[in-house]
N, C-alpha and C positions, 0 to 999 in steps of 0.2 A: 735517707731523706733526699729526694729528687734535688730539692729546693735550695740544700744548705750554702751554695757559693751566693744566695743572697744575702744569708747571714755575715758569709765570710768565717775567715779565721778566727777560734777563740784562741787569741794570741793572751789574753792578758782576765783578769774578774770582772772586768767592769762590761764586756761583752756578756760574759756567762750573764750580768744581773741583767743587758738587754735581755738577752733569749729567755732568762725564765724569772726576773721580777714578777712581772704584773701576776705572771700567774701563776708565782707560787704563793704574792699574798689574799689568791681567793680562798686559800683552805684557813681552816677554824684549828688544824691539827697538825704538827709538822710532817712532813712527809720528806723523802729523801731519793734525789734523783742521781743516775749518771750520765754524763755526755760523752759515749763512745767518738775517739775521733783517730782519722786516717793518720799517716805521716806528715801527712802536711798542715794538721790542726781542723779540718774541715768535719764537721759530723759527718758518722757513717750511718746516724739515724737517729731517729727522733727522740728527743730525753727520754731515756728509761725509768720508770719510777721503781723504786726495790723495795724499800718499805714506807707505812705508813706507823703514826704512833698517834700518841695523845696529846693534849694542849701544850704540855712542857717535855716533850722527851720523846724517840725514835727508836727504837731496836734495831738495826743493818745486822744481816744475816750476811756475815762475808762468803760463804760460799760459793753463796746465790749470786752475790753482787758479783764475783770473778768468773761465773759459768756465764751470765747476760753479757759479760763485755768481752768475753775471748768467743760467743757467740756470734756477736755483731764484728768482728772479724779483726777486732783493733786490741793492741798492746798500749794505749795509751788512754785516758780517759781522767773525769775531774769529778769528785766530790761535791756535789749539791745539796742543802735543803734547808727550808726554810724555819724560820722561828714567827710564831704567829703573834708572841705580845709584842712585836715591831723591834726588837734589837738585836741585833746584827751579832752582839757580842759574846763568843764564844763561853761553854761550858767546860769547865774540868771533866768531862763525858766525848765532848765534841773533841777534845784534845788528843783524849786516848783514842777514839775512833778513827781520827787521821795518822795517829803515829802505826794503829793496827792494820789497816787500809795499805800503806803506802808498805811497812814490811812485808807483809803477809803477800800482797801482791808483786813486790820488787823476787819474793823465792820463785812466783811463776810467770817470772818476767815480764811484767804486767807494770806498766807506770802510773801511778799518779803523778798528775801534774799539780793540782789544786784540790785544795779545798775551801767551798765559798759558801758562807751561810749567808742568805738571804734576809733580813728584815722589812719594817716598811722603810719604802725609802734609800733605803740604806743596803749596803754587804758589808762580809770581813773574808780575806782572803786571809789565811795561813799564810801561802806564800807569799804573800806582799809584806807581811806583817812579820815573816821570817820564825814564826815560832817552831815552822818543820821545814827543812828542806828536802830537796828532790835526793832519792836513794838510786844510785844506778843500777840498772837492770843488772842481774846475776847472770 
């Protein structure tokens, strides 16, 4: 992303809800992005979208989701996507998807940083919220 030092750094969720609020609450269906980013937090390109689902629920094919981000050249990167009836507030689904995420990518040295569900209005970070913390690269 030419662009991303206007964004600046996603140091923290409440950047990630700048960059992709408005327009994650244009879908009807959640869908689920990642934010590849350099060493120094800056995107290395444009949110990736990895999967789409239905009105309450997402399927992430982690495969996929660790070949698109060791693609865009980066070991570091954040869990997105939206909840379309406007609540921000995590699923017993979204919980295990972030703890599957962040091990499964921590064996190929792959960090998660975040993970941030989007509502209207609203986010909920994981790591803000402390229900998972950061796994040091192996």
């Amino acid at each position: 992303m030419r662009q991303s030092w206007r964004i600046g750094q996603i140091r923290n969720p409440h950047v990630v809800w700048t960059v992709m609020g408005a327009y994650a609450a244009t879908f009807d269906e959640e869908r689920t992005w990642i934010l590849a980013l350099d060493v120094h937090g800056y995107l290395r390109a444009e949110p990736q979208q990895i999967a789409q689902g239905g009105a309450s629920y997402v399927v992430v094919d982690l495969p996929s989701t660790f070949r698109r981000t060791i693609a865009l050249g980066s070991s570091f990167f954040v869990l997105t996507h939206n909840h379309p009836t406007g609540s921000a507030w995590p699923s017993h689904a979204d919980w295990v998807l972030t703890h599957d995420v962040a091990e499964q990518g921590a064996q190929m040295q792959l960090l998660l940083l975040d993970h941030v569900v989007l509502g209207l209005n609203e986010y909920y970070s994981f790591r803000e919220q402390k229900l998972w913390r950061l796994s040091p690269v192996k």
